[in-house]
N, C-alpha and C positions, 0 to 999 in steps of 0.2 A: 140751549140746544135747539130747542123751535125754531127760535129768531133764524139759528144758521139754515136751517132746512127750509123754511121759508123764503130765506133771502135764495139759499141756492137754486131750488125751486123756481121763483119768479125770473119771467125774464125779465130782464135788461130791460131798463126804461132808457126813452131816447129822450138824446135834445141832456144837456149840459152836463157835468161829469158823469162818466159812470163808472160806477167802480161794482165788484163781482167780489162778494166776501167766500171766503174759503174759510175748510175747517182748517182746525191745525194739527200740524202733522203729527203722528201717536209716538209717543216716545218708547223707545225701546226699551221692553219688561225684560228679554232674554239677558242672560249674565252673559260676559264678552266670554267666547271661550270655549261655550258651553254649545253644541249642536243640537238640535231636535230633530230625531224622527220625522222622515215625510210622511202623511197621513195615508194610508192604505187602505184598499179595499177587500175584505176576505170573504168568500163565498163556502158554504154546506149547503149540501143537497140530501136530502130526510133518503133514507134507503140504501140498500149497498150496507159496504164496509162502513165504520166510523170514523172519519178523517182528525188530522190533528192539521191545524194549521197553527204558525208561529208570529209572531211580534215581538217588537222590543216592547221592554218599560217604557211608560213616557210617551209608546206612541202612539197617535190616533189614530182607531179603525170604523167601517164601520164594515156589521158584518150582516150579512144577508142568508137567510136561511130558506133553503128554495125546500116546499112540499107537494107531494103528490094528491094530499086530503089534508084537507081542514083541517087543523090544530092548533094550538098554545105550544110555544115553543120557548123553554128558560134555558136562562145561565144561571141557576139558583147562587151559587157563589158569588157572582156581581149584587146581585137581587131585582135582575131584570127580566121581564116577559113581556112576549107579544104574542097575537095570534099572523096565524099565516094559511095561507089557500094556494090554488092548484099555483091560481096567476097573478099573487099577491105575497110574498116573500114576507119571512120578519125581517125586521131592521131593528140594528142596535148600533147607535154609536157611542162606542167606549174609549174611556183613557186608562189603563190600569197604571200605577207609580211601581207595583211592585212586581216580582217574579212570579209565576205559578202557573197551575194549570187550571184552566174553568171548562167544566162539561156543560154540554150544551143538549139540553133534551127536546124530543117532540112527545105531547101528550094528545092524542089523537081527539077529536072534538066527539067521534064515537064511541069512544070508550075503548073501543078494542083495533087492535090489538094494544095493552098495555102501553102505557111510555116508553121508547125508541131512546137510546143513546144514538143521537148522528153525530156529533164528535167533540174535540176539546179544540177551543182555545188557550195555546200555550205561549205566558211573554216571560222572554228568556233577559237577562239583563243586555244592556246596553253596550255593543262594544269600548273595548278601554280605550279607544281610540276619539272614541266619538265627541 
């Protein structure tokens, strides 16, 4: 794998053949048939009401958790955390395979007020169509 990055990398020597090595093309993992989810982007903002926003199984998000103060923000069900600030969002990008719902908290870096529910992550199954 070097050697190709390498080669591809270098230019082109002049003056008698040249030739330009390419990788090869990736073979196709998908099963014929079968569609994937395009990967989306979902947004909560810490405050307000608790939002629920939706996905399929299967498909990729990444979700951004905007705050007003500082905090650690989980989806304890995944088993993921980050922190996040005013102008620094969390980010998580997940694949779930199955259905359900995942809450998604802010635990405030001051302590108070208490941990916030701002909302669920719900991936609903995949149309029968898909």
């Amino acid at each position: 794998m070097a050697a190709v990055v390498s080669t591809l990398a270098s230019p082109p020597r002049r003056g008698g053949d040249e030739t330009v090595a390419t990788a090869p093309a990736p073979s196709p993992s998908a099963t014929p048939g079968v569609t994937t989810p395009e990967p989306v982007t979902v947004t909560f903002a810490a405050g307000g009401r608790a939002r629920v926003r939706t996905i399929e199984a299967g498909q990729a998000a990444t979700v951004f958790v905007e705050v007003s103060a500082a905090g650690e923000v989980t989806i304890p069900s995944l088993g993921l955390t980050d922190t996040a600030e005013p102008l620094t969002p969390a980010v998580f990008d997940v694949l779930v395979e199955e259905p359900g719902e995942h809450p998604i908290d802010l635990a405030p870096a001051s302590g108070s007020p208490p941990s916030e529910r701002i909302g669920t992550l719900k991936v609903v199954p995949q149309p029968a169509d898909a």
